[in-house]
N, C-alpha and C positions, 0 to 999 in steps of 0.2 A: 348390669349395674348391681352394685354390694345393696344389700340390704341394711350395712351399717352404713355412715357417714358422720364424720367428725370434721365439725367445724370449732373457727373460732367464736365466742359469746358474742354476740353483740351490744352496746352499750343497752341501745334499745328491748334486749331481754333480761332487765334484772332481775324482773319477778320469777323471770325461771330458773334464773342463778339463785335466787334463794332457795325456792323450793326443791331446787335440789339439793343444795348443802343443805340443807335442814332435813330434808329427807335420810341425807347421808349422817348426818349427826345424831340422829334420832335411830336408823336401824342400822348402824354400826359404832355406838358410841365406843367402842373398847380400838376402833382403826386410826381416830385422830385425836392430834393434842387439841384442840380444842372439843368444847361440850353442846349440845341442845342447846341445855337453860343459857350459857352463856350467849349462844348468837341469837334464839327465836324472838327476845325483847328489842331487837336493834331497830333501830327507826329507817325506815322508806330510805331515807338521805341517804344514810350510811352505805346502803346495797346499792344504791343507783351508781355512785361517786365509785366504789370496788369497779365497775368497768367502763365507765367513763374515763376518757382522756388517758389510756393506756399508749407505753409506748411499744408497736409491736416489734421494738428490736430489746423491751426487755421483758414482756408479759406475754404469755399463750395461754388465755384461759379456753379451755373444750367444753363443747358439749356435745357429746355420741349420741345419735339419734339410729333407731333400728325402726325401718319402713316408715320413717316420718315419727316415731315416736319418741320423744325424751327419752335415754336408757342410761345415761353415765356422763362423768363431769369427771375433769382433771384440773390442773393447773402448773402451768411451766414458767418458771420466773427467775431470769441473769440476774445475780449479784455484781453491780459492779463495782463495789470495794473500794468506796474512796475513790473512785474516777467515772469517768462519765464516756471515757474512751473503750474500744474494742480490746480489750487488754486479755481476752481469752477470760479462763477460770471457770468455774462449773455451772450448770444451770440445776436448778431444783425444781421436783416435782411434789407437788401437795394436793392432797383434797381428789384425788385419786379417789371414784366411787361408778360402780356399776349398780343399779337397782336390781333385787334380787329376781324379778321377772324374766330379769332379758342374762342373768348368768349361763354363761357353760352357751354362749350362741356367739363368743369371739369379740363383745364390747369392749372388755378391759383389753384386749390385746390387740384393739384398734386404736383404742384411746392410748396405750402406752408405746406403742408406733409411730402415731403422727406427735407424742411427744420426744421419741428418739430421734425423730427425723428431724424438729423443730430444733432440739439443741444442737443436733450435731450441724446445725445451719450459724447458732449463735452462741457456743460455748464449744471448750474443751471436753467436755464431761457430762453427764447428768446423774445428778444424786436424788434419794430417799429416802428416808426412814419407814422403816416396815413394822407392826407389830408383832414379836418374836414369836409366834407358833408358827403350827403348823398350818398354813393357811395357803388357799387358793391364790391370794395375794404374794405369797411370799413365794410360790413357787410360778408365779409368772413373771416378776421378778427374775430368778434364777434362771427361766429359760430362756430370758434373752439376753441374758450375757451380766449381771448385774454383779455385782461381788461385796461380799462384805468388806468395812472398811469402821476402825474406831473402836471403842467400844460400849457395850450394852448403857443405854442411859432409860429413866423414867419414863412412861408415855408422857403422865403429867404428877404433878404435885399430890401426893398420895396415892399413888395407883400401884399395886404390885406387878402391873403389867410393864414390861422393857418394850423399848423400842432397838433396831440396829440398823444404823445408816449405810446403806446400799449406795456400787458407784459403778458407773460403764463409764470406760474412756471412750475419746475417739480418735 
C-alpha cells in the first residue's frame, strides 16, 4: 500500500479544504491568482457550499494525504462552454499545492496523476497555468508531458510575476 492516497474532498471536509487553501495561499502566495487576505475573511457558508452539491462529472477537488496525513490539494474542473452536454474541450487544474513537509516524497506527482487520469476520463485536454520560474512546479509539469500554449499573462493585477498556461492533450 502507497503511503500517498488521493481522494476526492468530501462535502463534509470543508474545514479542511480551507485550511489547506489558506495554508497554500499563505506559504505560496506568488503560485496563485488568488491572495491570503482575499480568502481568510470568507465566512463558514461560503467554504462549505465550494464542495457541496458538486457535480462529479464536472468538479474533482483532491486532497493527498501521505500516511493518513493532510499533504496536498488540487482541483479539476470541465468547462462546459455554454452547454451542459459532453461536448469534449479541456478540463482545468487549480489550487494545485503540496505542503512543504511532505515535498520531494512524490505528493505533487500523485496529486497531478489522478488529475490526468480524471480528465482524460472527462475532457479532451487538461490545462494550467504555472508561475513562470524556475520552479519544482514547472518542471513537474514538463515531465509529464504538459506543453506550453498562449502567451505570458499577469499572475494578478499588479504583480511583475507572469503566469503561462500549460496544456496535455489526450
Amino acid at each position: 500500500m502507497s503511503l500517498i492516497q488521493v481522494d476526492r474532498f468530501r462535502p463534509a471536509e470543508w474545514e479542511l479544504y480551507r485550511q489547506l487553501r489558506l495554508s497554500a495561499l499563505s506559504e505560496a502566495p506568488d503560485a496563485f491568482g488568488g491572495t491570503y487576505d482575499e480568502s481568510k475573511g470568507r465566512p463558514d457558508d461560503e467554504w462549505r457550499v465550494r464542495l457541496r452539491m458538486l457535480d462529479a462529472e464536472v468538479d474533482f477537488p483532491m486532497c493527498a494525504r501521505h500516511a493518513g496525513t493532510p499533504a496536498g490539494m488540487g482541483w479539476v474542473r470541465r468547462f462546459a462552454f455554454g452547454s451542459t452536454s459532453d461536448e469534449g474541450g479541456p478540463a482545468h487544474l487549480y489550487q494545485m499545492w503540496t505542503a512543504p513537509e511532505f515535498r520531494g516524497r512524490g505528493v505533487g506527482r500523485a496529486l497531478l496523476d489522478c488529475a490526468i487520469a480524471w480528465a482524460a476520463q472527462h475532457a479532451d485536454a487538461l490545462e494550467l497555468g504555472v508561475t513562470w520560474t524556475d520552479s519544482p512546479a514547472r518542471r513537474l509539469y514538463e515531465s509529464a508531458g504538459f506543453r506550453v500554449v498562449g502567451t505570458p499573462e499577469p499572475l494578478r493585477p499588479g504583480s511583475h510575476l507572469e503566469i503561462r498556461n500549460m496544456r496535455i492533450d489526450f
